[in-house]
Every structure is written in C-alpha cells, then in structure tokens.
Residue, then its C-alpha position, 0 to 999 in steps of 0.5 A: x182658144x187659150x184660158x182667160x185669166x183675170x188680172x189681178x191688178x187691174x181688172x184686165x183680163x190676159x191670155x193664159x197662153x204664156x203672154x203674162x210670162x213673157x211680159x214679166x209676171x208680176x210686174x206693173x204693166x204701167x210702168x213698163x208702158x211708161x219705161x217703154x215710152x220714155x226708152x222711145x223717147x230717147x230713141x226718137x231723140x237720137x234720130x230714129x223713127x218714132x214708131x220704129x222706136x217703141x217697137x224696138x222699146x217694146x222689144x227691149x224690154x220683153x224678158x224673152x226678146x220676140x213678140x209677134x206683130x200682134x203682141x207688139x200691137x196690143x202693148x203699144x195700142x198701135x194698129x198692126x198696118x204701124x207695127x208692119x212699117x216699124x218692123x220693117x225698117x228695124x229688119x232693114x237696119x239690121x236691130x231685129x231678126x224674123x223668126x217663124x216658130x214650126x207650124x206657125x204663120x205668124x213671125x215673131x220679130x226678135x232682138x238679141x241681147x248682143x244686138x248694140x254690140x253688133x249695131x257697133x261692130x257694124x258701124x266701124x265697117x261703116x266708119x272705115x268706108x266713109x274714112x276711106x271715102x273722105x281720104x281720097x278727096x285730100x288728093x282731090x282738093x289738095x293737102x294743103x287748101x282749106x278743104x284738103x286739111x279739113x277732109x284730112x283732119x277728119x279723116x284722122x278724127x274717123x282713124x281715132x274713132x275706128x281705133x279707139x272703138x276696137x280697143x273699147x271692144x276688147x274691154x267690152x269682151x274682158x267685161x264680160x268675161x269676168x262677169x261670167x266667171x263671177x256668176x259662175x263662181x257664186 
C-alpha cells in the first residue's frame, strides 16, 4: 500500500504513489477543480455530453495527460459506473486512447497534447464526405431550383471551409516549427 501524506494546504490526506505529481505538486487543487468545471462548461456548451465533458476536462488538464478510471473518479466525485460511460464515448469519438501499463489491470485513459489537431484533421474527411454527399443532390433537385442552389452554395460554403482549414493547417505546423526552433535556441 502506498505512503500516506498530509496535505498541507488542506488537511487532506494523498497517495504517496506519485498522484501528487501527476496532479501538479504544489498547485491549488481548488482551483484546478474550478478550471476543470468551467472547461466542462464549455465543452458542454459546444455540445458534448456533460460527463463526457469533465472527464475530457480532467484529462486535459493532468501534467501527464492519463489518469485511470478511479483517478478520474476521485477528482471529479463522480462514481466510477459515470466515469465508465464518459470514457466510452470520448473512446469512440476518438479524444482519448486506452492504455494498460505492463502487469497492471487497470486502463489508463489517455489524451495526447496533439489531440485537437487530430479532432481537425478528422473533421475535413468528415466535410469532404458531407461535401460530397451534399454535391450529388444539385443533380437531384436541379441546378437552377430553389433547392438545387442552396445545396450548391453549401456545398461551395464546405469547399471554402476544406480549403481554407488545409491552408490554416500548414500555418499551424510552421507555428510549431518556430516555436521548437525558438526553445531550442534558449
């Protein structure tokens, strides 16, 4: 069984196993619960689950990225049967991956630091299919109906947006590039 260490903040007593690491020694765990709540808001906000929302929150913002279900559990006061559907979806849509460590039972759910560039890239095959889709009924309903020309401008609105979404992705890369080159020289 791991050491038990008093907080000294609050009182509490945490694992000495390296949860305090993980969770940012030193920080103020209220506020990071409050950060995390917030996050989840907007999550929510946007149209994800609400559960689904905090357990991507909590995630986020973990220095390491991974916590197990239990973890997740315990700094959101949720029970583990919530954290289990959460996890779920977020595996199914793609924002967190499952790990196991060697010798252990226990999966660890995991968000890269590249994951909203992956949720983009993902999106544009997502676009061209609907653009796709969305092209062939101008044929359908007739170029020059009502119909036709809305499906038409909307299928140009989704060209633009494919476009337009490749070119910010290259600027996205260069960003990166001079920010690597930038740490690396200090």
């Amino acid at each position: 069984m791991a050491d038990q260490q008093r907080d000294e903040r609050g009182g509490r007593e945490e694992r000495g196993d390296g949860a305090e690491r993980r969770a940012g020694a030193g920080r103020d765990t209220e506020a990071v619960a409050r950060y995390v709540e917030r996050v989840a808001g907007e999550l929510t906000g946007m149209g994800m689950q609400r559960m689904a929302s905090r357990v991507f929150a909590c995630l986020l913002a973990d220095d390491a990225g991974a916590l197990t279900a239990a973890e997740v559990s315990e700094r959101l006061h949720v029970s583990p049967a919530a954290v289990s559907g959460a996890v779920r979806y977020l595996g199914l849509v793609g924002f967190i991956s499952r790990e196991r460590e060697p010798g252990s039972r226990r999966e660890r759910y995991r968000i890269e630091s590249d994951r909203w560039y992956q949720i983009f890239a993902q999106r544009e095959q997502i676009i061209r299919r609907f653009e796709q889709t969305l092209d062939s009924g101008v044929g359908i309903l007739g170029a020059d109906t009502p119909a036709g020309q809305r499906i038409e401008e909307t299928t140009e609105f989704f060209a633009f947006l494919r476009e337009e979404n490749g070119r910010l992705e290259q600027r996205w890369w260069d960003y990166v590039k001079r920010r690597q080159e930038a740490t690396a020289a200090e």
